[in-house]
Backbone as a ProteinNet text record, in pm:
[ID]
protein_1_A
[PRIMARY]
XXXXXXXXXXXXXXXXXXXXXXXXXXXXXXXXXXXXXXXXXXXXXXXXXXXXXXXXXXXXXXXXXXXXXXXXXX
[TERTIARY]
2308	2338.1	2210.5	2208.7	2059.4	2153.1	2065	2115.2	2058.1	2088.3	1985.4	2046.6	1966.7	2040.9	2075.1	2206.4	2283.3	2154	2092.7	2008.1	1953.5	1883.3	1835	1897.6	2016.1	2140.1	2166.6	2188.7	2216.6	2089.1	1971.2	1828.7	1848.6	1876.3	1875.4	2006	2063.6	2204.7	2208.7	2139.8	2064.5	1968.7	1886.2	1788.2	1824.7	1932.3	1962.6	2038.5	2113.3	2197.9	2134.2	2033.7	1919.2	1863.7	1839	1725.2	1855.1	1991.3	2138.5	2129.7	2106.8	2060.7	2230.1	2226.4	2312.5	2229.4	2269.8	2202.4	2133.6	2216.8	2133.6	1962	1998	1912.3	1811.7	1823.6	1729.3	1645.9	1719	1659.2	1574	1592.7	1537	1406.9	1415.3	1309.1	1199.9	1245	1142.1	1096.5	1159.5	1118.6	989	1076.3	936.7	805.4	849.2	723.9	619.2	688.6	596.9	558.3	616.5	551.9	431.8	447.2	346.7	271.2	254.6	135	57.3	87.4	74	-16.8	17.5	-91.4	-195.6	-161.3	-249.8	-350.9	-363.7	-426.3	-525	-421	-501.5	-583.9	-556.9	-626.9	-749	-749.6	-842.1	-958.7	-861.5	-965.1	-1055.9	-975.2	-1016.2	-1171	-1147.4	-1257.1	-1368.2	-1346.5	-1460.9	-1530.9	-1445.9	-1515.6	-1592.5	-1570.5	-1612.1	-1781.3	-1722.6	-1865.3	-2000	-1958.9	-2030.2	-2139.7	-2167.1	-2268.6	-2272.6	-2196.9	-2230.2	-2127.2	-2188.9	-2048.9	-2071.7	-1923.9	-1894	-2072.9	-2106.6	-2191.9	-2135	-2166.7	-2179.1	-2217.3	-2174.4	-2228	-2431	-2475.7	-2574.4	-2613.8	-2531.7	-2546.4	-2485.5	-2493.3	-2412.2	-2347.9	-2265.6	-2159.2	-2109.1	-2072.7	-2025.6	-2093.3	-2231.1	-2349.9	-2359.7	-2372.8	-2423.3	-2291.2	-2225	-2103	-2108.3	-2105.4	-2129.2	-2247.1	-2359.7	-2466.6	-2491.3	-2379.6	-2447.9	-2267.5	-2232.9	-2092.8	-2117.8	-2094.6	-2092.8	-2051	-2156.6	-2082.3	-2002.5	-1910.2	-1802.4	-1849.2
89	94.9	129.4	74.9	62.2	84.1	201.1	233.8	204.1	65.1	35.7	45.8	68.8	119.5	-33.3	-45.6	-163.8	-279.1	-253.1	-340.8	-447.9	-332.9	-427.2	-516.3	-416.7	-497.9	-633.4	-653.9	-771.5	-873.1	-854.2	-895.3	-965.7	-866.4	-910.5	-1053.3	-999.6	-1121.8	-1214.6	-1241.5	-1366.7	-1429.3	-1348.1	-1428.8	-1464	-1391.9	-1448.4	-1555.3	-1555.9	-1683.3	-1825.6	-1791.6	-1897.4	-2003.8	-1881.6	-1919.1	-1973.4	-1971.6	-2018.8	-1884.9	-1785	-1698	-1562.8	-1490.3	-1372.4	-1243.8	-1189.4	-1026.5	-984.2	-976.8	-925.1	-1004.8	-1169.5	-1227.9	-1215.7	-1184.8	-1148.8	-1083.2	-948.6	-869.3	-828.2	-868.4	-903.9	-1011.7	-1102.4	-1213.3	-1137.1	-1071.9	-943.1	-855	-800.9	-647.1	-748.4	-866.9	-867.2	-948.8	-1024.4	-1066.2	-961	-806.1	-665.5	-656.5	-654.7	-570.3	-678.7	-839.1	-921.2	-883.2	-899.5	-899.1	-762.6	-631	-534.1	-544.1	-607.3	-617.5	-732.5	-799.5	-850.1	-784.8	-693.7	-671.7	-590.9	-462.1	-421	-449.2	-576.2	-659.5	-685.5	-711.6	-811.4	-680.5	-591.4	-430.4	-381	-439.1	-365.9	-445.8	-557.9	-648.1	-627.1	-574	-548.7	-412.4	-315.1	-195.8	-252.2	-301.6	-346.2	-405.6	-485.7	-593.3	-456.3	-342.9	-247.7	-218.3	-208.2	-127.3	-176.3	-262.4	-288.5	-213.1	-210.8	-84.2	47.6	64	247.9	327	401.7	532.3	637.8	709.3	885.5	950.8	1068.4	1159	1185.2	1112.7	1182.1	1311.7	1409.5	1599.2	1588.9	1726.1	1774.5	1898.4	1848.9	1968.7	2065.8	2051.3	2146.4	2248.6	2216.4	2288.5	2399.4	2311.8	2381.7	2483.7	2470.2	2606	2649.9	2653.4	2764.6	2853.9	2770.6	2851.5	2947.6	2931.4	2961.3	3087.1	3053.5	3135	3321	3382.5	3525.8	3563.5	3669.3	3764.6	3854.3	3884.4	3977.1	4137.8
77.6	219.8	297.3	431.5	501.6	640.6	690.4	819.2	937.3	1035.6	1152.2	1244.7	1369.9	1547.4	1544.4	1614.5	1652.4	1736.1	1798.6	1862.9	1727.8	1668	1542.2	1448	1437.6	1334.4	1448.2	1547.6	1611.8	1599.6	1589.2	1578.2	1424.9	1336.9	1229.1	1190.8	1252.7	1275.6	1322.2	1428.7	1481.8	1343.6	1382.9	1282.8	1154.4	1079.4	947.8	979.2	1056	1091.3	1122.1	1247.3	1250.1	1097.2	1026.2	890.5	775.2	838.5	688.8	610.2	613.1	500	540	440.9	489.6	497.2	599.2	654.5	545.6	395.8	270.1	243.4	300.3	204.1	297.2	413.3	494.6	502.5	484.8	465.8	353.2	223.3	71.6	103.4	181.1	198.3	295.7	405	494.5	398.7	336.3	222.3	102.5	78.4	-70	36.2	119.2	221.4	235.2	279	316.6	236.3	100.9	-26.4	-59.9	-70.5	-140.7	-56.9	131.6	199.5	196.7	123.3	149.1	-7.7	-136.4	-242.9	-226.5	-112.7	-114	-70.9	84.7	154	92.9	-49.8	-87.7	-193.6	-238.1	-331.4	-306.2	-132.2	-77.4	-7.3	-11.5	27.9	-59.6	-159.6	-302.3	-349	-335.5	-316.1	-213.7	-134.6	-51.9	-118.6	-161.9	-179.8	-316	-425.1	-515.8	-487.5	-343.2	-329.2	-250	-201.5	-152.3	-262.5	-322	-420.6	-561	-613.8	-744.6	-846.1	-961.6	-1041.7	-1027.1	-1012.5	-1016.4	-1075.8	-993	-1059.5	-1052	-1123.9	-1135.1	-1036.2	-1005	-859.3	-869.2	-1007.2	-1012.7	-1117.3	-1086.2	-1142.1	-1252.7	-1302.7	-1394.1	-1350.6	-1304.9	-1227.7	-1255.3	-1402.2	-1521.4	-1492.2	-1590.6	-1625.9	-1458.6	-1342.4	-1242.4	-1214.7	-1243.3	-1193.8	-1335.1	-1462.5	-1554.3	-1475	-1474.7	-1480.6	-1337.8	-1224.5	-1105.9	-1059.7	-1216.4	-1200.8	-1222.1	-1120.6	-1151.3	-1283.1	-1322.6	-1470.4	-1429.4	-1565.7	-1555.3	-1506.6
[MASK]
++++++++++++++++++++++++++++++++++++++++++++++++++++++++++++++++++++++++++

């Protein structure tokens, strides 16, 4: 069950009717539309950060080492 303010539920009723479809299939064809355009986007994001710098590096340090060594004694 999916709870929408009547304005929308009439929106949605039109338009499924328009497209031959029922309120369900409508709404199922909107929901996986969001979800594919939403891996895409971050597919296509994901790709850009990739193209920024080359492969993953390291911060550089040894981070460990620097908080043992810079850690107060008991």
């Amino acid at each position: 069950m999916v709870s929408l303010p009547n304005d929308l539920l009439r929106a949605v009723d039109m338009e499924a009717g328009r497209r031959g479809l029922t309120r369900s299939g409508l709404l199922r064809e909107l929901a996986e539309d969001a979800m594919r355009s939403r891996c895409l986007t971050r597919g296509e994001r994901m790709g850009e950060i990739d193209s920024l710098g080359g492969p993953p590096r390291g911060h550089g340090g040894h981070v460990a080492e620097l908080v043992k060594a810079t850690r107060p004694g008991p």
